[in-house]
C-alpha positions in Angstrom: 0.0 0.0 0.0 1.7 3.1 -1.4 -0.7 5.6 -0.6 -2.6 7.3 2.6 -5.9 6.7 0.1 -5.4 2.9 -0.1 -5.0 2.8 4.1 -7.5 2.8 6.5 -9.2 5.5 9.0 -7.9 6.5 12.0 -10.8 4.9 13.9 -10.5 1.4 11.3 -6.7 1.4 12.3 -7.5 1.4 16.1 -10.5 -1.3 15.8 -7.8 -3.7 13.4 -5.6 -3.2 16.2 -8.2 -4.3 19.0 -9.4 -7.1 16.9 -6.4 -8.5 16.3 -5.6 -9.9 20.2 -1.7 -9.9 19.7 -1.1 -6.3 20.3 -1.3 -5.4 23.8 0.4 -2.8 25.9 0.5 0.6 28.1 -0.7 4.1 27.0 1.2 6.8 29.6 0.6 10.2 28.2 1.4 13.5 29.6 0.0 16.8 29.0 -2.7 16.5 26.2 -5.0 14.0 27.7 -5.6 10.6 27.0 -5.4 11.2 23.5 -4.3 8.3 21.7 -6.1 5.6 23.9 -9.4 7.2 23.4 -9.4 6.5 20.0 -8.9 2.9 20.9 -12.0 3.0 23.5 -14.2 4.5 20.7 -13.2 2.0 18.2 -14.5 -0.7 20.5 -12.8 -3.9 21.5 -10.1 -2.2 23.3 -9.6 -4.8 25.6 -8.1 -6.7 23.2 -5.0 -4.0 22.7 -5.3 -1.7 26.0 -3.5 -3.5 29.1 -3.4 0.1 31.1 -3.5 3.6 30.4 -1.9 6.0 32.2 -1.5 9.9 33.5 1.0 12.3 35.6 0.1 15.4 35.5 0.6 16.1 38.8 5.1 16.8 38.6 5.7 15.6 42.1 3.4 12.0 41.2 5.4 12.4 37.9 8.7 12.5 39.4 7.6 9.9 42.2 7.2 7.3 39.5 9.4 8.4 36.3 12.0 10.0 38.3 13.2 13.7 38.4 13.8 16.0 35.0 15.0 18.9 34.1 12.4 19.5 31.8 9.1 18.1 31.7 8.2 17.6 27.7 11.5 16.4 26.7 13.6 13.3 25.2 14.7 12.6 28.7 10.9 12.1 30.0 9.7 10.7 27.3 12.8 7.9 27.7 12.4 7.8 31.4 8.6 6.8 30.5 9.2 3.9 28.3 11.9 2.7 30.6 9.5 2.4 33.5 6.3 1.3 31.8 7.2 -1.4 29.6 9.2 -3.2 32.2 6.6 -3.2 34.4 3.8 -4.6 31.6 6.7 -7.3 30.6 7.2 -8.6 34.4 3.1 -8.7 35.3 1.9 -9.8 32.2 4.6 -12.4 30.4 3.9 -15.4 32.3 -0.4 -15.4 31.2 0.2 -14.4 27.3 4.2 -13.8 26.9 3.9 -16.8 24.3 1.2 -15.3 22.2 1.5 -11.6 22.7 3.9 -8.9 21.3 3.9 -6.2 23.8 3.6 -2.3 23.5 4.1 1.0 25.5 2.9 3.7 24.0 4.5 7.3 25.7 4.3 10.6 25.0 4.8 13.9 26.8 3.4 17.0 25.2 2.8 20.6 26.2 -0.6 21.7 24.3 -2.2 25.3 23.7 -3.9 26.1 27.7 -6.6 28.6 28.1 -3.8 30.8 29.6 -1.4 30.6 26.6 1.9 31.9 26.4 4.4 32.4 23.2 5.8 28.6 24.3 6.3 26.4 20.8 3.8 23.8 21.2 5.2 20.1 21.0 5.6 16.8 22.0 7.8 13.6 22.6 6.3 10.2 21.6 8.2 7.1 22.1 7.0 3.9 21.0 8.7 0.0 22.1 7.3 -2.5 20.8 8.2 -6.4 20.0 7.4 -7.7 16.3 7.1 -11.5 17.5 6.4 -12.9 21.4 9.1 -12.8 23.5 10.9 -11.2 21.2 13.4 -8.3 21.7 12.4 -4.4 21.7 12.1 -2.0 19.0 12.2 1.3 19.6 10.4 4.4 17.8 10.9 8.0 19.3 9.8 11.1 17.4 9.3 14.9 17.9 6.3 16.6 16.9 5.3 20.3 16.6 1.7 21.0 17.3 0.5 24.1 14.6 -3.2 24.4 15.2 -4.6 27.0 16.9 -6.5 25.3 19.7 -6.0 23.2 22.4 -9.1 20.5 21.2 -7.3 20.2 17.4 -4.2 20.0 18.9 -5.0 17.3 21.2 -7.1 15.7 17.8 -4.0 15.6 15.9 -1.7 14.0 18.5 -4.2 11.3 19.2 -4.6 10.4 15.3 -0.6 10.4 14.9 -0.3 8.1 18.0 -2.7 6.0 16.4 -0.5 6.0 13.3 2.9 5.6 14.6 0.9 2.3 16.4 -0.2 1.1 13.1 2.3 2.0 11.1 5.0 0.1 13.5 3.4 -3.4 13.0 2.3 -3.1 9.3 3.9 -0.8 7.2 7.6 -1.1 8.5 9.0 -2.9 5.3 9.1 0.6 3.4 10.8 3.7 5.0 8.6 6.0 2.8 5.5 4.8 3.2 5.6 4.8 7.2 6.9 8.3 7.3 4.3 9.2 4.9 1.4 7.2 6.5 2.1 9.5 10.0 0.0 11.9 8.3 -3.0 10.1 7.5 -6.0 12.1 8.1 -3.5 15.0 9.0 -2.3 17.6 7.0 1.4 19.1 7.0 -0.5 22.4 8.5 -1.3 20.8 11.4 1.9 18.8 12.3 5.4 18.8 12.2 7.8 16.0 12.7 11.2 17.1 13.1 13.3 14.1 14.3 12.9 10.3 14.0 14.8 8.1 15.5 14.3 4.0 15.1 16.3 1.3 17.2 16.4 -2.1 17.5 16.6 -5.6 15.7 14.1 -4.7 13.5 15.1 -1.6 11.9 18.6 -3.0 11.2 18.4 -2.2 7.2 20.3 0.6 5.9 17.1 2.4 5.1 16.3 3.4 8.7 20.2 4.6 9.0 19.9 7.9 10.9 20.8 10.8 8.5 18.6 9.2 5.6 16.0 9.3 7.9 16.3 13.0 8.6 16.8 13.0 4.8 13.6 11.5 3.9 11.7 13.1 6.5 13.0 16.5 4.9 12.2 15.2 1.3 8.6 14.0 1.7 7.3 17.1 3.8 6.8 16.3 7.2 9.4 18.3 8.5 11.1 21.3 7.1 14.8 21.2 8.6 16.0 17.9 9.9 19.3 18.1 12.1 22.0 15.6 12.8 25.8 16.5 14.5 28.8 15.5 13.4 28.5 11.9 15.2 25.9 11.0 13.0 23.2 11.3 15.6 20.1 13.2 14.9 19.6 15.9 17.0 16.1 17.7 18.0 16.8 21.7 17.3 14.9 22.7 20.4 17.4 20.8 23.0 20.4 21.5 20.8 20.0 25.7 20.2 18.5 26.2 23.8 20.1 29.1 25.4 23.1 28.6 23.0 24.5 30.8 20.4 24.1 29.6 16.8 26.4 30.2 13.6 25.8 29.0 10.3 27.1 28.5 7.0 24.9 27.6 3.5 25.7 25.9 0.9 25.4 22.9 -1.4 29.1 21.6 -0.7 29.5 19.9 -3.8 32.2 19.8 -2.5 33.3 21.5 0.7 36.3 24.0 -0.8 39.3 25.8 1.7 37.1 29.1 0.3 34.5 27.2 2.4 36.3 26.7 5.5 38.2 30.2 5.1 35.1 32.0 5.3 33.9 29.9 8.3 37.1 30.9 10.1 36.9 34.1 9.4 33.4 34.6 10.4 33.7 32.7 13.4 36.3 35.0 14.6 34.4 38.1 14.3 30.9 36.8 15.4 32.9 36.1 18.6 34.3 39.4 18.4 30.9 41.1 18.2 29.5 39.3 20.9 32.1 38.1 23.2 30.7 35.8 25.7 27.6 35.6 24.3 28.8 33.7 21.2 31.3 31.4 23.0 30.6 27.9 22.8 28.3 28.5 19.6 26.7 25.8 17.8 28.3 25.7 14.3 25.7 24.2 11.6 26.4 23.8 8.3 23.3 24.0 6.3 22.1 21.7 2.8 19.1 23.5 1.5 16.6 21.2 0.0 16.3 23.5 -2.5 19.9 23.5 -3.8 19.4 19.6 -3.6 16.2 20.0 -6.3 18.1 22.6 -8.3 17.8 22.1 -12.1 14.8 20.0 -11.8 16.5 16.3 -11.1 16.5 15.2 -7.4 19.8 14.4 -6.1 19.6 10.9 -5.3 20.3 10.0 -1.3 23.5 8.4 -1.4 24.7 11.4 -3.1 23.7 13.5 -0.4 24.8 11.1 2.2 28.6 11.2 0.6 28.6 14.9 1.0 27.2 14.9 4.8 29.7 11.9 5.3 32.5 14.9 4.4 31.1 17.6 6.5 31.1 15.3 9.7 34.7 13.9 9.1 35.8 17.4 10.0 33.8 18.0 12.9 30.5 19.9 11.4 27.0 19.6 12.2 24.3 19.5 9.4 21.0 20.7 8.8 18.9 19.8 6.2 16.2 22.1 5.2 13.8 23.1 2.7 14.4 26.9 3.2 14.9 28.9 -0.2 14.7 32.0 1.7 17.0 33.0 4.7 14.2 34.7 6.4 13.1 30.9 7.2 16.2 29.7 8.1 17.0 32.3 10.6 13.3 32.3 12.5 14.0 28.4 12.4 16.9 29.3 14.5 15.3 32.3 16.3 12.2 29.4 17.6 15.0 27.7 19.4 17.0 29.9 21.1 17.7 34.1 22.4 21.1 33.7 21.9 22.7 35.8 19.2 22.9 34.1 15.6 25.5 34.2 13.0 25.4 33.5 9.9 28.2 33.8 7.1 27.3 34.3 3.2 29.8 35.1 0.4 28.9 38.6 -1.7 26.9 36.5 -4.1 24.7 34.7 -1.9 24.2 38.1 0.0 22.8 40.0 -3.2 20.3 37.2 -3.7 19.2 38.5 -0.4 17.8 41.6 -2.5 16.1 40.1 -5.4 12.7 40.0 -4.7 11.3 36.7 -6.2 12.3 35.5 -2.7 9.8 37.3 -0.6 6.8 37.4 -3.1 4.8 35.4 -0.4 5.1 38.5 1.9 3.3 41.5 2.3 5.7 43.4 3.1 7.3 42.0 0.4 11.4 43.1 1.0 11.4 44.9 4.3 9.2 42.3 5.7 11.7 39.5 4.6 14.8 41.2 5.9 12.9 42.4 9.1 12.3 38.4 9.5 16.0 38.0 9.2 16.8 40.1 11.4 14.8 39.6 14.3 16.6 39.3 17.7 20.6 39.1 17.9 21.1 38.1 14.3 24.1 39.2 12.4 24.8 38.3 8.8 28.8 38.6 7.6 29.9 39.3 4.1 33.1 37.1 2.6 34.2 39.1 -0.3 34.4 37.9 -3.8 37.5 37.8 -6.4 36.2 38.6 -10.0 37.7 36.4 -12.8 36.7 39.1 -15.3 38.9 41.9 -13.9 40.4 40.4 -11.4 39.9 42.9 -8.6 38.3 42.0 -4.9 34.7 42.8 -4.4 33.1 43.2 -0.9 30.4 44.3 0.8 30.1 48.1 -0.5 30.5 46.7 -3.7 27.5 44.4 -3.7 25.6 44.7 -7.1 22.2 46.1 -5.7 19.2 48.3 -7.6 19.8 52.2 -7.2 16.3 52.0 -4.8 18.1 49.4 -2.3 21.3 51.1 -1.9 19.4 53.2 0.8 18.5 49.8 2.5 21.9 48.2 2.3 23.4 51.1 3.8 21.5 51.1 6.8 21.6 47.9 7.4 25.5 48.4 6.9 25.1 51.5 9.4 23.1 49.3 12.1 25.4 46.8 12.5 23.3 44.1 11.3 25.8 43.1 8.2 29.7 43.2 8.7 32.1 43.0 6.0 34.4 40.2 6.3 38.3 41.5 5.8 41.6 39.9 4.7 40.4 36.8 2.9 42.6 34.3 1.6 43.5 35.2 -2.1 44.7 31.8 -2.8 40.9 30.8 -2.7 39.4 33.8 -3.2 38.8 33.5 -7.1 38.2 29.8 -7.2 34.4 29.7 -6.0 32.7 26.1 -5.3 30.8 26.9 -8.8 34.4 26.8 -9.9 35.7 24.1 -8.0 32.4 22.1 -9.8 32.8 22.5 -13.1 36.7 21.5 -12.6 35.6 18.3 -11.7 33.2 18.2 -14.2 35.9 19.0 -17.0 38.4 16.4 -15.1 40.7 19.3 -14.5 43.5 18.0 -11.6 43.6 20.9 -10.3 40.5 21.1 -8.5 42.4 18.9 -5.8 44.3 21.4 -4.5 41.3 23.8 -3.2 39.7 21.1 -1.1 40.6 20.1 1.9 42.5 16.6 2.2 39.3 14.8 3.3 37.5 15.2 0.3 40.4 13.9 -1.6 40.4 10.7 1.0 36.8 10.0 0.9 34.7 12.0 -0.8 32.3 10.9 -3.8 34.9 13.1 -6.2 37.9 11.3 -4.9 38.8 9.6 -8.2 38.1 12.4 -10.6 40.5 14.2 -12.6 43.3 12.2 -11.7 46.6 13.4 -9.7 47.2 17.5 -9.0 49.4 18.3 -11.5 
């Protein structure tokens, strides 16, 4: 089954569930109600699938029984649930029906719109651990989700239907990596959910297809999340317990391949984002961001491994990677700006900063260009400008030289005047005039000399390793 049309209901996927007598576990959920189990009491036959349900509201009963946390919808509760429930349900219940049972617990802690509603991101934790086969081993399923309706009663209708899918999905539709990301959203829609981070364990999901980044990559690439992030140890990472209270600097670009231009302009904007903001920006997250859309350019889609080979690069040298579908920086930077107060830095050579000022890229906007770079700049965000060597004449262009219309020139030089956008000095003229567009079409051409403006680990292992033969 391919497609959320050929799949059933929520409701018929909780009463298939019931009726089958071999599913049977704990529902613990925190925060939204008893969400996901009521759809399982409405279905009828729930006796056949619900062992016990479960609530803590109350944080001293929570902490009594799942232990103390530093914060209440996180990972680490979440964990702490599954870790106390489905011992418990293995130890009472696997001498009556261990032999013809597999065994759930379903957990999730979430923090839903109140009738006394702050400006907190609403979102939630769900962690599933399951067994495919009696007395098998565990499986484990733990995802983040962002809650985007408007109200507490269709926020607390979408986490009971996803619940019900993640169930569903986990014992039939676990063959195909696609289709059970896909089938999360069944009788959702993308504007109601968001799920960010993914993370399967266990015998089960030992096939390459549930490896980690491709995970983040397909969750990126079939819509249910819009930035998926993973650090340079190849674990994925949830943005909201990475960027909180930390500063953030970041650098776009396909990397096809990372080029010592690259890493130059890291450097150097590293140095004076720390300059700028002293103890503020100390002990900054560096990200290295993959647009989606740069993936997708030129109408062919870049196939996984592809990807994959170029992440594989960025984490040999210590970087963290986001994958996004952000065209516009105004998106990336109130990505960032959700997650933490901490000033932001982000690094852009002079050609990626023009594209800042063409217009096509804030269409969707009412305030069309001030409204796009007003997003961009909200809170402690600072944007540094690497200069660019032209071929044609040869000269160094920077930031007062950035090719804008005679109307924007106003714009650029107050945000010039205000801080928000520092020139980058000094840059390395070995690199300066060989741009990764450059570097590209080297490789393309089989020119050796490309291998001299990369840095030694995409010569080791990089996807471009055997092109274009030795640096002459």
């Amino acid at each position: 089954m391919n497609s959320a049309i050929e799949r059933p209901g929520t409701l018929e996927k909780a009463l298939k569930i019931n009726l089958a007598h071999t599913i049977y576990g704990t529902f613990a959920e925190i925060g939204a109600g008893q969400e996901i189990a009521n759809w399982f009491f409405r279905a009828g036959g729930a006796s056949g699938t619900v062992a016990k349900t479960m609530s803590a509201y109350d944080m001293i009963i929570s902490d009594e029984i799942y232990g103390k946390a530093t914060r209440y919808v996180s990972r680490q509760r979440m964990c702490s649930m599954l870790d106390h429930e489905y011992p418990m349900l293995i130890q009472r219940l696997n001498a009556k029906r261990g032999t013809t049972t597999t065994f759930f617990t379903l957990a999730d802690t979430v923090r839903a719109k109140s009738y006394r509603d702050t400006k907190e991101e609403c979102h939630g934790w769900l962690g599933l651990r399951f067994q495919t086969e009696p007395c098998g081993p565990s499986n484990d399923i733990q995802l983040h989700v962002r809650l985007l309706d408007d109200s507490n009663a269709r926020q607390s209708d979408a986490l009971g239907k996803l619940g019900v899918n993640l169930l569903y999905a986990a014992f039939h539709l676990r063959e195909d990596l696609p289709t059970f990301l896909q089938s999360l959203l069944d009788d959702l829609t993308r504007k109601r959910v968001e799920i960010d981070m993914i993370d399967f364990s266990g015998p089960v999901f030992a096939a390459s297809q549930f490896q980690d980044r491709l995970v983040a990559l397909q969750l990126v690439r079939h819509g249910l999340a819009d930035a998926a992030l993973f650090g340079a140890n190849g674990e994925i990472w949830q943005a909201s317990d990475v960027f909180y209270k930390k500063p953030v600097f970041l650098k776009r670009g396909s990397f096809d391949p990372i080029t010592k231009l690259n890493l130059d302009m890291i450097e150097r904007g590293q140095a004076a984002f720390q300059a700028d903001f002293g103890d503020g920006a100390r002990d900054n997250v560096e990200i290295l961001e993959i647009t989606m859309h740069n993936l997708l350019a030129g109408g062919a889609e870049v196939p996984d491994t592809e990807f994959l080979a170029r992440a594989d690069v960025l984490q040999a040298l210590g970087k963290n990677v986001l994958i996004s579908r952000y065209p516009e920086f105004h998106r990336v930077s109130s990505y960032l700006a959700r997650h933490t107060q901490c000033p932001i830095g982000i690094v852009l050579g002079l050609p990626l900063f023009q594209e800042l000022f063409n217009e096509r890229w804030c269409t969707d906007l009412e305030g069309g260009l001030l409204e796009a770079f007003g997003r961009l700049f909200k809170n402690q965000v600072r944007v540094y400008v690497y200069p660019m060597g032209d071929p044609m004449t040869g000269k160094v262009r920077g930031l007062n030289d950035a090719h804008v219309t005679p109307e924007q020139k106003h714009l650029l030089r107050y945000l010039i005047d205000t801080k928000c956008v520092r020139p980058l000095e000094e840059p390395n003229q070995a690199f300066l005039f060989r741009t990764s567009a450059e570097v590209r079409n080297m490789i393309h051409a089989r020119d050796p000399h490309w291998r001299a403006l990369v840095p030694e680990i995409v010569l080791e292992q990089g996807p471009w390793r055997d092109i274009g033969g030795e640096a002459a």
